[in-house]
C-alpha positions in Angstrom: -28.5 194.4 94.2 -25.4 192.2 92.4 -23.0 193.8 90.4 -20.6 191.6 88.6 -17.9 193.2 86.9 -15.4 191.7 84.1 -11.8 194.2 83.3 -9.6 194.5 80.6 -7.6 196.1 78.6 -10.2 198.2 76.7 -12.9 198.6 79.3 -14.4 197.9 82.5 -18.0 196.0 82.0 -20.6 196.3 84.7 -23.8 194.1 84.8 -26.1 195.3 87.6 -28.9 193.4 88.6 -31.8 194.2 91.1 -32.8 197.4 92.4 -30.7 200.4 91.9 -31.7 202.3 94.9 -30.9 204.6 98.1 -30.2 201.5 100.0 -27.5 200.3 97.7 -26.0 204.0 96.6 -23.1 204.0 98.4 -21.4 200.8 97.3 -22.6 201.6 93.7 -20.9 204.9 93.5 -17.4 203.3 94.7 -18.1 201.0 91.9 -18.8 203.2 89.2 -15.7 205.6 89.9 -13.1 202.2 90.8 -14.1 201.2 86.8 -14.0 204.7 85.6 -10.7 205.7 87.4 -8.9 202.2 86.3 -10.3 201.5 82.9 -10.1 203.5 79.9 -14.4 203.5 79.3 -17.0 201.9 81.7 -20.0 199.8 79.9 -22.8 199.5 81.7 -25.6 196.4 81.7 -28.8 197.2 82.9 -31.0 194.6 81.8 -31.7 193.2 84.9 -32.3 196.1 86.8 -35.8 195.7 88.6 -36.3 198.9 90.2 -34.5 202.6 90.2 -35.4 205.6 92.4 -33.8 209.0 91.7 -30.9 208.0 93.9 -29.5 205.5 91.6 -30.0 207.6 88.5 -28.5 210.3 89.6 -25.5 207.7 89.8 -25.7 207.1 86.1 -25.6 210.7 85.9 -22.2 211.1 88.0 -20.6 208.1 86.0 -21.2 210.1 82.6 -20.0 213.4 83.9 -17.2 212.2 85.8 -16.4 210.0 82.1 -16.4 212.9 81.0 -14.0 215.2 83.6 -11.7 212.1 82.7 -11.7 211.4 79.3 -13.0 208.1 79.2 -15.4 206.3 77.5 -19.0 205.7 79.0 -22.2 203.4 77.8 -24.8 202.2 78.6 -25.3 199.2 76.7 -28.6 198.0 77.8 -31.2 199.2 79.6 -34.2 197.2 81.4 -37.8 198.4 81.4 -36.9 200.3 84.7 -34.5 202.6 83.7 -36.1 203.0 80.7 -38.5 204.4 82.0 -36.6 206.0 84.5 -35.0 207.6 81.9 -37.9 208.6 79.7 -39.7 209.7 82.6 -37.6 212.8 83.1 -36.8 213.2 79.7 -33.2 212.1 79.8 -32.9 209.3 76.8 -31.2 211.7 74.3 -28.3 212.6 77.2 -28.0 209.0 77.3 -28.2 207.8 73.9 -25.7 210.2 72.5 -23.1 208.7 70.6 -19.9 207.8 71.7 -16.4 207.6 70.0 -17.1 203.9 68.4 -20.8 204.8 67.1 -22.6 202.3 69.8 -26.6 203.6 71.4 -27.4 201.8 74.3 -30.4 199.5 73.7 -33.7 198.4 75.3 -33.7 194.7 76.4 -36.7 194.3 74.2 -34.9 195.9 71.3 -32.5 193.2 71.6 -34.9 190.5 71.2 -36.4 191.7 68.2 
């Protein structure tokens, strides 16, 4: 797994690429709470995740609640076919496709090439 991850004044991006699993849970969740605890919203790139077990969604999970417990923004602003899926598969789109304060849904990687 890469994450690359770009900081400023209005947010804290995160591209993650590769597999989003228990092998990499650890340094993903002191990730996810460094950007949320030092940025004012976390946006999250998952196009080029390959792969995600329960482990790494129930990271995504813990970054929206604990945006929440804080106050701060949270997206997701692209999702690959994998945690798509993911997300379909235990009927979890709506909780991440709500709305947030500027109006933005998270899209599908083939939504944006249409």
């Amino acid at each position: 797994m890469k994450i690359a991850t770009r900081k400023n004044k209005g947010s804290c991006k995160m591209r993650i690429e590769g597999e989003m699993n228990i092998y990499a849970a650890q340094e993903l969740k002191e990730r996810l709470l460094d950007c949320l605890h030092n940025s004012p919203r976390l946006d999250l790139d998952l196009s080029k995740v390959s792969e995600i077990d329960t482990a790494g969604f129930q990271l995504l999970i813990l970054a929206k609640r604990e945006a929440g417990f804080l106050n701060k923004g949270f997206r997701i602003l692209t999702h690959s076919e994998a945690t798509s899926g993911m997300t379909g598969l235990l009927n979890m789109t709506e909780y991440f496709e709500k709305k947030d304060g500027a109006g933005n849904h998270p899209r599908s990687e083939k939504e944006r090439e249409a």
